[in-house]
C-alpha positions as CSV (number, residue, x, y, z in Angstrom):
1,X,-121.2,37.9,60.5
2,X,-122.6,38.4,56.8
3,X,-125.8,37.8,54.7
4,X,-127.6,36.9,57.5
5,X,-126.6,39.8,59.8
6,X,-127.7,42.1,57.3
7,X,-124.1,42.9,56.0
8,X,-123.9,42.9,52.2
9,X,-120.1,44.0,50.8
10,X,-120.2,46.2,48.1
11,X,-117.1,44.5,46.4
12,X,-115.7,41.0,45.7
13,X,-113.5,40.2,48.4
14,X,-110.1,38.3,47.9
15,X,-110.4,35.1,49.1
16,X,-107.5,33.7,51.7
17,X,-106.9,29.8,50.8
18,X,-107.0,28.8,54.8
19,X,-107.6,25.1,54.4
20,X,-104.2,25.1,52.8
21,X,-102.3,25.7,56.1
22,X,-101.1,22.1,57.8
23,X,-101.8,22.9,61.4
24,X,-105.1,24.5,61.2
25,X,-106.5,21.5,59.7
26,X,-104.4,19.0,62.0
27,X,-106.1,20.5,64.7
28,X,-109.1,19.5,64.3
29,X,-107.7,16.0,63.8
30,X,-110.0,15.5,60.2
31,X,-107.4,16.7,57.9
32,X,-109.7,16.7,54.5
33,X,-107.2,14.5,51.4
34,X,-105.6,16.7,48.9
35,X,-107.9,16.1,46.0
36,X,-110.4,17.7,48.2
37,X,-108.6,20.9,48.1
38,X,-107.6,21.1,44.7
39,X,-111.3,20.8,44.3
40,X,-112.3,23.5,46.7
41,X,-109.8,25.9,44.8
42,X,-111.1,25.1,41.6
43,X,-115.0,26.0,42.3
44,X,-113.9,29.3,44.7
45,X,-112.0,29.9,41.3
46,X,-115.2,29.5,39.1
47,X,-117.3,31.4,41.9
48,X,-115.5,34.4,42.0
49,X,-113.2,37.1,40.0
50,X,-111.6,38.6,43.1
51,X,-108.3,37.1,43.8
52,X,-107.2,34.3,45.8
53,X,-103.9,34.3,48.3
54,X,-101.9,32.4,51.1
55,X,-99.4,32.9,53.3
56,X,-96.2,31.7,51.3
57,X,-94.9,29.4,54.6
58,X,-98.8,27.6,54.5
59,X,-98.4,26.6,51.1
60,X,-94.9,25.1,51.2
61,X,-95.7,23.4,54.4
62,X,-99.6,22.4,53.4
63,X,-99.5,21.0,50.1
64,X,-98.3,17.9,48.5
65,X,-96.8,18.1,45.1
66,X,-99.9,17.8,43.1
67,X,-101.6,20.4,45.0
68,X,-98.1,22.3,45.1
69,X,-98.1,22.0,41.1
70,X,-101.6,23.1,40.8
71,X,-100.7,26.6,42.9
72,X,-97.4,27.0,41.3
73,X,-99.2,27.5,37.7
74,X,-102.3,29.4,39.5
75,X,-99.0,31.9,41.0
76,X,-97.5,32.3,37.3
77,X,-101.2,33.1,36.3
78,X,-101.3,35.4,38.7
79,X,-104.9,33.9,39.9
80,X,-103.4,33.3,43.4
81,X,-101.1,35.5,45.7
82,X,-98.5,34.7,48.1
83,X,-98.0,36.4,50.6
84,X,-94.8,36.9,52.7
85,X,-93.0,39.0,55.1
86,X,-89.5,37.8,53.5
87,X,-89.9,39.8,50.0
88,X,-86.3,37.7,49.1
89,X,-87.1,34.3,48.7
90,X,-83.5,33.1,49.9
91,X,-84.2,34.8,52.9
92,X,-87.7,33.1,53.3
93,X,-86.1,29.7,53.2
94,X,-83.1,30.6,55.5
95,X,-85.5,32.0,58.0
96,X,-87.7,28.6,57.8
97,X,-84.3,26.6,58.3
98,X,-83.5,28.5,61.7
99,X,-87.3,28.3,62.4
100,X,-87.9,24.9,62.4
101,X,-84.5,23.2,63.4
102,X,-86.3,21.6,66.1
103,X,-88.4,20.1,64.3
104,X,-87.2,19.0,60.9
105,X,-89.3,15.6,60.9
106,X,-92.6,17.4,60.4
107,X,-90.8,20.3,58.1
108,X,-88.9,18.3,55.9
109,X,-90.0,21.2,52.7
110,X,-87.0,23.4,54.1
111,X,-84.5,20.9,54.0
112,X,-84.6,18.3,51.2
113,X,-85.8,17.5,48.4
114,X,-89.3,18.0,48.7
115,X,-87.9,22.1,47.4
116,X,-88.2,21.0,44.2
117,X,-92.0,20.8,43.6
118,X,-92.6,24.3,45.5
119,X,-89.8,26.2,43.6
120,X,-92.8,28.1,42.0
121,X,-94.4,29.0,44.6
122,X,-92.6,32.5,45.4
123,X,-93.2,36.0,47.3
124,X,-95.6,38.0,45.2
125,X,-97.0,40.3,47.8
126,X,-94.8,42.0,51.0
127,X,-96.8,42.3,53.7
128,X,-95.4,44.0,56.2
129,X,-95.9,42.7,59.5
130,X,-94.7,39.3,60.8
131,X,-97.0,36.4,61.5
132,X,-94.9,35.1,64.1
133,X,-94.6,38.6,66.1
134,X,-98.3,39.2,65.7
135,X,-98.8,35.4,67.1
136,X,-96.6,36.2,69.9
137,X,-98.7,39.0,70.9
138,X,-102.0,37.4,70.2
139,X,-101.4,34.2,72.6
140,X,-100.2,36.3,75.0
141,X,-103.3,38.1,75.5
142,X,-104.9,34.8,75.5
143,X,-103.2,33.5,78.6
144,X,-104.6,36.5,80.9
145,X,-107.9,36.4,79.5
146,X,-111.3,34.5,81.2
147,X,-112.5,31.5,79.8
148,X,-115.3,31.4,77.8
149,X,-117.7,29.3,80.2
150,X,-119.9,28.6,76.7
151,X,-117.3,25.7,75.9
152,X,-116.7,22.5,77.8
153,X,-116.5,23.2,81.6
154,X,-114.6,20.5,82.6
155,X,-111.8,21.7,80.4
156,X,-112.3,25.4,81.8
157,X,-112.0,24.5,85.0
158,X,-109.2,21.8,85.3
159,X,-107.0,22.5,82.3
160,X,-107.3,26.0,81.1
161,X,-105.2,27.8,83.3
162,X,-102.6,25.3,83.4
163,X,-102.3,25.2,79.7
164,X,-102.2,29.0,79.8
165,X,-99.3,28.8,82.5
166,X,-97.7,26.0,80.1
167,X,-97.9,28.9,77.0
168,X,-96.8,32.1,78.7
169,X,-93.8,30.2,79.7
170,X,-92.7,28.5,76.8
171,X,-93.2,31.9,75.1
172,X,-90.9,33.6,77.6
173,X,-88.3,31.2,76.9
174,X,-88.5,31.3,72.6
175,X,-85.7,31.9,71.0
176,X,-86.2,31.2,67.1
177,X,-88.2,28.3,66.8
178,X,-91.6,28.7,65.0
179,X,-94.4,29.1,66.7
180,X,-96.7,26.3,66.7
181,X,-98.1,23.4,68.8
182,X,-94.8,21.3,68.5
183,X,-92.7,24.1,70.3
184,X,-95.4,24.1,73.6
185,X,-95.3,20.2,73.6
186,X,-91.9,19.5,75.8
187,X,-93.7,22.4,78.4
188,X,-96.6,19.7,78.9
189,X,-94.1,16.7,79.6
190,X,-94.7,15.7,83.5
191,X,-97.7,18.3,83.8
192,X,-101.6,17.1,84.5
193,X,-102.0,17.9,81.1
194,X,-99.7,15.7,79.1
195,X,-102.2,12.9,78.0
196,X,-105.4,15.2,77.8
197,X,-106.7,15.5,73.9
198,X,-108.7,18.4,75.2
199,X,-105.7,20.9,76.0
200,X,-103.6,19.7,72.8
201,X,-107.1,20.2,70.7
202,X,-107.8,23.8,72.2
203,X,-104.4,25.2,72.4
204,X,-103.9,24.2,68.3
205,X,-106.9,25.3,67.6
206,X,-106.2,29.1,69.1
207,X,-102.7,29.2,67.4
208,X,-104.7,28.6,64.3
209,X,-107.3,30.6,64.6
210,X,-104.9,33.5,65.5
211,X,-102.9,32.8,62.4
212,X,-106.2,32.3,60.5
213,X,-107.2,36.2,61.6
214,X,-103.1,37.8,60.8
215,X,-103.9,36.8,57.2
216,X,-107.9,38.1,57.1
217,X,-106.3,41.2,58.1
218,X,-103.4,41.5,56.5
219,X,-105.3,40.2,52.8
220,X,-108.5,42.3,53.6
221,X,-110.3,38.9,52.2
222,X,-113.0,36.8,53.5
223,X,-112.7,33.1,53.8
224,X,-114.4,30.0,51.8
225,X,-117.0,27.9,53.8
226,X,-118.2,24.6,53.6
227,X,-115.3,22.6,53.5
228,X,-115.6,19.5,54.5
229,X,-113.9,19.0,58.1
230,X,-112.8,22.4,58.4
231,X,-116.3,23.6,59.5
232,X,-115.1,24.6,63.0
233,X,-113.5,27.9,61.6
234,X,-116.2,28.7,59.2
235,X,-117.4,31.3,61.8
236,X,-114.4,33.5,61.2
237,X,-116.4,34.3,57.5
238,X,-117.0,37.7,57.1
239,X,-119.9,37.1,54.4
240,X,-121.5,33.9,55.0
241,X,-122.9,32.4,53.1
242,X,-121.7,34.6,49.8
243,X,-118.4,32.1,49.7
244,X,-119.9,28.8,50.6
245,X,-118.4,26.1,48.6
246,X,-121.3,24.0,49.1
247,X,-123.5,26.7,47.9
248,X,-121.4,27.6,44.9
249,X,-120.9,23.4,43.6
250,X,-124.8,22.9,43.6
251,X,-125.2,26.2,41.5
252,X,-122.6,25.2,39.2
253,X,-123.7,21.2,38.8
254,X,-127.2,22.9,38.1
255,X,-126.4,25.2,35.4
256,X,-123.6,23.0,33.3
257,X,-120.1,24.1,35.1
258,X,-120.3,21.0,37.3
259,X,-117.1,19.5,35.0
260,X,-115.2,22.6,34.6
261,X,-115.4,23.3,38.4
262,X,-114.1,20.0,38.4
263,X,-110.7,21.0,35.8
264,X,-112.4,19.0,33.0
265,X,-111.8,18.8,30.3
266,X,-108.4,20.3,30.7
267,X,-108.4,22.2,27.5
268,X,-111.6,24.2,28.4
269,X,-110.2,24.7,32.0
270,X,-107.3,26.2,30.4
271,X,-109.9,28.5,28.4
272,X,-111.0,29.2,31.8
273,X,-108.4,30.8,33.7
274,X,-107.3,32.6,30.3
275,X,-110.7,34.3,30.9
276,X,-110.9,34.6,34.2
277,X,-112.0,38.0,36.1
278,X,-112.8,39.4,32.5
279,X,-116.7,41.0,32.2
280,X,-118.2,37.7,31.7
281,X,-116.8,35.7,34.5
282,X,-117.7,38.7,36.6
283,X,-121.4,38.7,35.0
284,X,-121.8,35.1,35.9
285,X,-120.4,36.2,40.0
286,X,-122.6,39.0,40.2
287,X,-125.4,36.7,38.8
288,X,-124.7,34.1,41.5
289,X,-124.2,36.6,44.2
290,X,-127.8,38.1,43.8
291,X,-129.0,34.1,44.3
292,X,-127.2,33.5,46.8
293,X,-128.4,37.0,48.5
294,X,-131.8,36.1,47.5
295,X,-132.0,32.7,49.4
296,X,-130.4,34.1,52.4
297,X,-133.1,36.3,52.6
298,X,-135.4,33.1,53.2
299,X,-133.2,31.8,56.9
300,X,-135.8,32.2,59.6
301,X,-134.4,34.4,62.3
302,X,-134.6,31.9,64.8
303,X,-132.1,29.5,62.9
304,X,-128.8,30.9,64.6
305,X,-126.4,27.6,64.7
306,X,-124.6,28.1,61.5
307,X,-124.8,24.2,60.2
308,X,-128.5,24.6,60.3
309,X,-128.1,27.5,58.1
310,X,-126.4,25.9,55.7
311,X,-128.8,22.7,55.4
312,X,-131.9,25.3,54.8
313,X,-129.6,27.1,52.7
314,X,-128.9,24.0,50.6
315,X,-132.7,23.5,50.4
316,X,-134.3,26.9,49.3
317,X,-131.1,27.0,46.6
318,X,-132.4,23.5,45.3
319,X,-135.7,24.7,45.4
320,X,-134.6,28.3,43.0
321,X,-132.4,26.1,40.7
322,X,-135.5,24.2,39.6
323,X,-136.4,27.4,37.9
324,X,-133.3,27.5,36.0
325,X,-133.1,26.7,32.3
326,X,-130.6,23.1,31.8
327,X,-128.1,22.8,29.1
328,X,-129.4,20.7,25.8
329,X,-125.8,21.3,24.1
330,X,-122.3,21.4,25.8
331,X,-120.5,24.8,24.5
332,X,-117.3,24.5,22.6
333,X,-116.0,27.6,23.5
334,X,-115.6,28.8,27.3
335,X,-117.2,32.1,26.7
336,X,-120.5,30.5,25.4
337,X,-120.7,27.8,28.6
338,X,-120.6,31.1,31.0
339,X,-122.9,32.7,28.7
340,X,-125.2,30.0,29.2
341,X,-124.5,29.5,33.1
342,X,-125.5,33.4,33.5
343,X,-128.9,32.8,31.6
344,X,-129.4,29.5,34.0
345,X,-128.9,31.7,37.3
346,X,-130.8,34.3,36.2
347,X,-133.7,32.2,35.6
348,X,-133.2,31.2,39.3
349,X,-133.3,35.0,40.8
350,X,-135.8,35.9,39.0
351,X,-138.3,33.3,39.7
352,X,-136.9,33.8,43.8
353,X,-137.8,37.6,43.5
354,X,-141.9,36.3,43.4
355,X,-141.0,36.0,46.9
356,X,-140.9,39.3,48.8
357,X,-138.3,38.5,51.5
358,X,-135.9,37.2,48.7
359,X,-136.9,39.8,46.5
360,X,-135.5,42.5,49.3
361,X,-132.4,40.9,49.8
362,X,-131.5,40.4,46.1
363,X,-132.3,44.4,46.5
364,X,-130.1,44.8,49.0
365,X,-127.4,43.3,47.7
366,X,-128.0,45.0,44.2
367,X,-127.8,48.7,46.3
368,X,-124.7,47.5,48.1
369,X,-123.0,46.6,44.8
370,X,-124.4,50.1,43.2
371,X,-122.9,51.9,46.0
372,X,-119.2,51.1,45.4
373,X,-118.9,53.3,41.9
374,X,-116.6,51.9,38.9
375,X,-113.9,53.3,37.9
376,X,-112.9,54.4,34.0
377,X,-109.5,55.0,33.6
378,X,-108.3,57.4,30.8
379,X,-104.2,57.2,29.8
380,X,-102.8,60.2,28.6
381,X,-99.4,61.2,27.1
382,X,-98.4,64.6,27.0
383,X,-99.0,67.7,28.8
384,X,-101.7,69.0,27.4
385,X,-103.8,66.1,27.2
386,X,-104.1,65.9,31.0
387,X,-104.3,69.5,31.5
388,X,-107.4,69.2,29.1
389,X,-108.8,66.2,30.9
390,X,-108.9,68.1,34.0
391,X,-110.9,71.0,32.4
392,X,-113.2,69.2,30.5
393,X,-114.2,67.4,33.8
394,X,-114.4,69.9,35.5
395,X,-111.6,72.0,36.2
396,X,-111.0,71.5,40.2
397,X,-107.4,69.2,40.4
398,X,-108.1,66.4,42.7
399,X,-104.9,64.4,43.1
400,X,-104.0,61.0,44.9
401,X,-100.5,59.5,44.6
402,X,-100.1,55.6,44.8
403,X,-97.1,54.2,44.3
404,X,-95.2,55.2,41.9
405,X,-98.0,57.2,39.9
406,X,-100.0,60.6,40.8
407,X,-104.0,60.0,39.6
408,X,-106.6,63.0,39.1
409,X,-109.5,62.5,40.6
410,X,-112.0,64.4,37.4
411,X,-115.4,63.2,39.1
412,X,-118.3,61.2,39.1
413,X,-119.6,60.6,35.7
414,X,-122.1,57.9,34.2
415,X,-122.9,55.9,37.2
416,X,-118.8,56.0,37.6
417,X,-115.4,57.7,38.6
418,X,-112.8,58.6,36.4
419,X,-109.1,58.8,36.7
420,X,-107.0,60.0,35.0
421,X,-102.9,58.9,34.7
422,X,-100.5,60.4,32.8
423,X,-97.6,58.1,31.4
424,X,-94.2,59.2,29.5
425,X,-94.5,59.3,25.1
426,X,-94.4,55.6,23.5
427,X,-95.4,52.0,24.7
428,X,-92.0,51.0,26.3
429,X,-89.3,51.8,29.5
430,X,-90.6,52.4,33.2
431,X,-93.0,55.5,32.5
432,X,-94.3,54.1,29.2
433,X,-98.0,53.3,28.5
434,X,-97.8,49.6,29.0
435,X,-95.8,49.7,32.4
436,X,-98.1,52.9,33.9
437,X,-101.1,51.5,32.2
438,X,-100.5,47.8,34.4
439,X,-99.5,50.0,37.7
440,X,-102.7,52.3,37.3
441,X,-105.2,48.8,36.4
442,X,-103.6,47.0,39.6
443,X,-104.0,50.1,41.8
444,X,-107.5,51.2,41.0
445,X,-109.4,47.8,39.7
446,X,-110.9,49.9,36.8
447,X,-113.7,48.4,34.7
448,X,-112.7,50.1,31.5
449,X,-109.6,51.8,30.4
450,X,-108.8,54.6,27.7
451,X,-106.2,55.8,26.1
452,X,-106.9,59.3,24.8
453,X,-105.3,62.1,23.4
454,X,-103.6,62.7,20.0
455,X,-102.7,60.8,16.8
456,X,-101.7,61.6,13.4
457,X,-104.1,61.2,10.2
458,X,-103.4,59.0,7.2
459,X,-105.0,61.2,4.1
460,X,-105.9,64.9,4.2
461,X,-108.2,64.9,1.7
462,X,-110.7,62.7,3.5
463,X,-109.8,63.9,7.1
464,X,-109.6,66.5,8.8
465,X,-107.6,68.1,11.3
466,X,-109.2,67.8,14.5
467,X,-111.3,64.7,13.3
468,X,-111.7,61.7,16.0
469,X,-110.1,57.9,15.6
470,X,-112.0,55.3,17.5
471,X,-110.0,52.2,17.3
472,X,-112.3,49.0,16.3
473,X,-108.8,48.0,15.8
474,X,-104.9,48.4,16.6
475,X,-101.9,46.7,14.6
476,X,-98.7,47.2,16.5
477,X,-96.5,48.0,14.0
478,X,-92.8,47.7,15.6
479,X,-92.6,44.2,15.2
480,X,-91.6,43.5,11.8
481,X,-89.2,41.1,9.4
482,X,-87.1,43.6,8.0
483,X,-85.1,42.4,4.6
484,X,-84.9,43.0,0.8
485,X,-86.9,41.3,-2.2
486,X,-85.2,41.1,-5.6
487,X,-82.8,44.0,-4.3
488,X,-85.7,45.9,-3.0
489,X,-86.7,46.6,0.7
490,X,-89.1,43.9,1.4
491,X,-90.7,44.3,5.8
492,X,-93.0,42.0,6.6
493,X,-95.3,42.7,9.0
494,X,-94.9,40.1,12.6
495,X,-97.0,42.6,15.0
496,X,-100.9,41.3,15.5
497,X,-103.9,42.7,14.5
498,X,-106.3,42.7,17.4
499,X,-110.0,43.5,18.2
500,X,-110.7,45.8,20.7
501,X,-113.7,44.1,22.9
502,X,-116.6,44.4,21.5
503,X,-118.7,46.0,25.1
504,X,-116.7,49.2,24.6
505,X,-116.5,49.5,21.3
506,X,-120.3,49.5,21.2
507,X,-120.6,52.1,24.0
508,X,-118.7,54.5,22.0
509,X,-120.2,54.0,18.6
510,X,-122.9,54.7,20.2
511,X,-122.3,57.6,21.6
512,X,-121.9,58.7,17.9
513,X,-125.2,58.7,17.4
514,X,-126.0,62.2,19.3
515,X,-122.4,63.4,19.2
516,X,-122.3,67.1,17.3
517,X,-119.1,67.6,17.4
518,X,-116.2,66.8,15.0
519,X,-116.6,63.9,12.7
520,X,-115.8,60.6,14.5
521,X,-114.0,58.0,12.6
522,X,-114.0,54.4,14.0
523,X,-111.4,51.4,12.3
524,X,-107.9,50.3,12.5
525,X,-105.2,52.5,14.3
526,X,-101.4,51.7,14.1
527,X,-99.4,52.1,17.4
528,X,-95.3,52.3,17.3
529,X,-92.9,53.8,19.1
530,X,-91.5,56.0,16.6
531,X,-92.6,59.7,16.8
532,X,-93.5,59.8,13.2
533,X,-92.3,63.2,11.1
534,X,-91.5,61.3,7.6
535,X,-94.3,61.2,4.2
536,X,-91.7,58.4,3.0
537,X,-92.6,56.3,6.3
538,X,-95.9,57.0,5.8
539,X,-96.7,55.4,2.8
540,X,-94.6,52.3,4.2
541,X,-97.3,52.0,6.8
542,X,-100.4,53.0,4.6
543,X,-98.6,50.0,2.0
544,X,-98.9,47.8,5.4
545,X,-102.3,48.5,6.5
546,X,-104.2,50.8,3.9
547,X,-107.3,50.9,5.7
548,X,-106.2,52.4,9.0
549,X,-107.3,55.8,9.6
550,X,-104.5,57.1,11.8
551,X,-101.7,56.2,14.1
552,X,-100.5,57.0,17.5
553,X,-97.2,56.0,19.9
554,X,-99.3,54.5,23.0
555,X,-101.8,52.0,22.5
556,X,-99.8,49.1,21.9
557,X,-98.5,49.4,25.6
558,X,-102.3,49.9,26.8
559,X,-103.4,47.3,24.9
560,X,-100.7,44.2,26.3
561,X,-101.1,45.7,29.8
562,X,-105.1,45.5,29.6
563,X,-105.0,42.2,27.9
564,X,-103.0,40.5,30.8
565,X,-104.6,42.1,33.5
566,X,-108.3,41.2,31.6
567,X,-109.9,45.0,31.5
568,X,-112.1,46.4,28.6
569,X,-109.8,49.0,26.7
570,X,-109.8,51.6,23.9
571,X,-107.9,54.1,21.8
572,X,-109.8,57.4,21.4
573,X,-107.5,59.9,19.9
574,X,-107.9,63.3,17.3
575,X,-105.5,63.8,14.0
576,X,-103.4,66.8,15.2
577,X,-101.4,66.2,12.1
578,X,-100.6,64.3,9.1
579,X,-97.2,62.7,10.3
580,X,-94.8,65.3,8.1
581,X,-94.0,68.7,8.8
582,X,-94.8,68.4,12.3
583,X,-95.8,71.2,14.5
584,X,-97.8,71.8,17.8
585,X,-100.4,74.6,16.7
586,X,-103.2,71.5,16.8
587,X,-102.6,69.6,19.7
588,X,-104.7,71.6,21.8
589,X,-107.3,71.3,20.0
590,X,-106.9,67.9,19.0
591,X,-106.8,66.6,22.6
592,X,-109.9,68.7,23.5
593,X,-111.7,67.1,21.2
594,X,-110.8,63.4,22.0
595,X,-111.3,64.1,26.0
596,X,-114.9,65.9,24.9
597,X,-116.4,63.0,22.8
598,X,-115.1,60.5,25.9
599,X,-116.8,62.8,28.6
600,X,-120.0,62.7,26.1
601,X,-119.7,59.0,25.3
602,X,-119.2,58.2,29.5
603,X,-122.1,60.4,30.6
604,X,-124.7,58.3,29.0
605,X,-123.4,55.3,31.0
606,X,-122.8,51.4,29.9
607,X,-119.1,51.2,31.5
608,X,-119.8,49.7,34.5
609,X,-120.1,46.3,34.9
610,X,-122.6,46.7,37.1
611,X,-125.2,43.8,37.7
612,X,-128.9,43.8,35.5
């Protein structure tokens, strides 16, 4: 399946880490070294924003304690998942004791000290069903079904139906033990099958490609190809070759990310996976995905056998690359070597798209990545900011509960959808902005996120009630040193000051531009949790930060939530008041406004990421 069927996935798909599990690469008796995975994680890392995951059991029993380190601080990152049907990790271990009590020689992970260097590598995804259930099941329905007379015949016809016989009983007769090759071993003992490589080869082989398809499923991922010795399960792909390591290391040694693929220098790696799955390491994906499309396009139809593939593959992507421009300076900075890399790949499609069948595929691919819309998210606060959001959008209430959290559904608007969430008043607690905020990103994968409703003003005599902040800026203002100076009160300010990125800000100053309603003011808004009512506290924050031109309770929490989970964000709110005297006779009004220059600002487009 894939490319070459004529399959293109609309999305990037999460990648399952199979080469990391012990038995599947035991069983076909080339077990690539460590280093050689660590490498393969790196450049599937490099290659693509969607994330990675294992099954938690394959990477305690699969990794050394390099390799074991290396996942541990991918895990914290939250670059790789683990997945597990024991959500308790004392529970996971417990289970893996009773498990493999038979066979605590190959297993020593669960029972001495070898815990240490996988303490980090915890439950961080429940999956529901079992592996070892599902196995059961799988292998039964193996036993009963015909051969495939494709393979070897010998083996079908002197060995498989005794080594089926061999596996329906010793499945019969389980009682805890994990199910892998060592528990049908003492079944063969005495049997014409004992010293044959072919049965042991086949029978591992099966358990692993059964296991290998549970976490495909379960992960709704694709798999990397092209690792070296592991090529006998590249066929379970579901998008060759979009995930091909071999593919991906020639691009990157082409276009100057041959080191960092590589984790050098650490520094810059580190810049990296700080980085990761933000819009420009998803630029350079898309980039490399339309090449990749592109070449495919070039396969003859008569080349079916998948390592033939892959060699004329490797060619017509050597043959692109040439096209593609070559570093004369190595970057300092992480965001200028990607920068650089997208320019180099680009140079490559667009000198493949002189060729009609690669131009068509890159088209293909660029349709099938059209057709699954982005999604904007807009935050709101209060009652009547969502109740206005549904209007202006619209007016028909669409909604969809995940989780914790009910989302409207307000439309298609721009080349995208929009959602809307509403979360409690304030940054903090359970139904805050920053909590709801992470929730709503991880749920819906939105390429933008807004937080829009009301603020307060800073001067009346330059604003206006009803006039429009656009935060350039935010300063949380919570954080502070609180104290007294020569008797008097002295706070100094601990909160950051931080930039809202720069694509978003862009799209809505420009949306100024033909904007006739009220005035829009772009620059520094404060965020705190305090619902201000006080002219005294007032003039401590205008003392703080002069130049800000209003101040809200909710962007802070938007703000840290989008920052850690790497998605464009942005404060549009409308001065309802002035922060004393306080009533509700403008907040209508004020929240119409906000949610009306948003709806203007997304209908022209630019917040999806889109590819060129």
């Amino acid at each position: 399946m894939g490319l070459l069927d004529g399959r293109y996935p609309s999305q990037f798909q999460p990648i399952y880490l199979h080469f990391l599990d012990r038995e599947l690469r035991e069983s076909l008796g080339n077990a690539p070294p460590p280093v050689t995975l660590e490498a393969a994680i790196r450049v599937i890392l490099l290659a693509t924003p969607a994330p990675l995951y294992c099954g938690l059991a394959p990477a305690w029993e699969g990794t050394n304690d390099s390799l074991a380190q290396l996942l541990g601080t991918l895990v914290a990152s939250r670059q790789v998942e683990m997945l597990s049907h024991h959500a308790d990790f004392g529970e996971f271990l417990a289970s893996k004791q009773v498990a493999y009590e038979h066979d605590t020689v190959r297993y020593p992970m669960y029972f001495g000290n070898e815990q240490a260097s996988r303490q980090k590598l915890r439950t961080t995804r429940f999956k529901r069903s079992s592996a070892t259930q599902e196995l059961i099941i799988k292998l039964n329905d193996w036993t009963v079904r015909s051969p495939d007379m494709t393979n070897d015949r010998y083996y079908m016809t002197m060995i498989d139906q005794p080594l089926k016989s061999v596996v329906r009983r010793r499945l019969e007769g389980r009682k805890t033990e994990a199910v892998t090759y060592a528990m049908f071993r003492p079944g063969f003992i005495g049997t014409e099958i004992e010293k044959n490589p072919l049965a042991a080869g086949h029978l591992r082989r099966e358990i692993s490609a059964e296991y290998l398809d549970h976490y495909l499923d379960e992960g709704a991922g694709d798999i990397a190809t092209g690792t070296a010795g592991l090529e006998f399960f590249d066929n379970k792909a579901r998008f060759f070759p979009l995930h091909d390591i071999e593919l991906f290391a020639a691009i990157f040694r082409r276009v100057g990310l041959g080191a960092l693929s590589r984790g050098a220098p650490p520094e810059m790696w580190e810049q990296f996976v700080a980085c990761r799955g933000g819009q420009i390491h998803r630029h350079l994906a898309s980039e490399m995905r339309l090449l990749i499309a592109g070449i495919s396009g070039l396969v003859p139809s008569s080349l079916v056998a998948r390592p033939g593939q892959r060699f004329y593959l490797r060619e017509a992507l050597q043959r692109r690359l040439q096209a593609s421009r070559s570093l004369t300076a190595q970057p300092t900075k992480i965001e200028d070597l990607l920068v650089s890399a997208i320019a180099s790949v680009a140079d490559g499609v667009r000198d493949g798209e002189n060729d009609a069948s690669f131009a068509i595929a890159v088209s293909m691919m660029k349709e099938a990545i059209m057709s699954e819309r982005e999604i904007v998210l807009l935050v709101t606060a209060t009652q009547v900011e969502i109740e206005h959001a549904v209007k202006v959008f619209g007016g028909e209430l669409v909604r969809k509960q995940i989780g914790d959290h009910t989302y409207y559904l307000l439309g298609e608007l721009g080349g995208c959808d929009v959602v809307a969430v509403k979360c409690a008043m304030g940054s903090g607690g359970p139904g805050g902005s920053q909590a709801t905020a992470t929730d709503a990103i991880r749920d819906l994968k939105p390429s933008a996120v807004v937080m829009v409703g009301i603020a307060f003003g800073m001067d009346k005599r330059s604003q206006a009630i009803g006039d429009i902040l656009l935060s350039r800026q935010l300063q949380p203002y919570e954080l502070q040193r609180v104290g007294k100076k020569r008797g008097k009160e002295n706070n100094i300010q601990r909160g950051p000051r931080v930039d809202v990125p720069v694509r978003i800000v862009d799209r809505f100053e420009s949306g100024i531009l033909d904007w006739h309603g009220p005035k829009v003011r772009p620059g520094l808004v404060l965020s705190g949790e305090k619902l201000v009512d006080s002219p005294d506290f007032k003039r401590k924050l205008l003392a703080m930060a002069p130049e800000a031109v209003g101040g809200e309770m909710e962007g802070a929490g938007l703000y840290a939530a989008a920052y850690m989970e790497k998605v464009d964000w942005i404060v549009i709110k409308a001065i309802a008041d002035w922060a004393e005297g306080k009533d509700d006779h403008a907040q209508k009004d004020a929240a119409r406004n906000a949610i009306e220059f948003v709806h203007h600002v997304l209908s022209h487009g630019g917040l999806a990421i889109g590819v060129r």
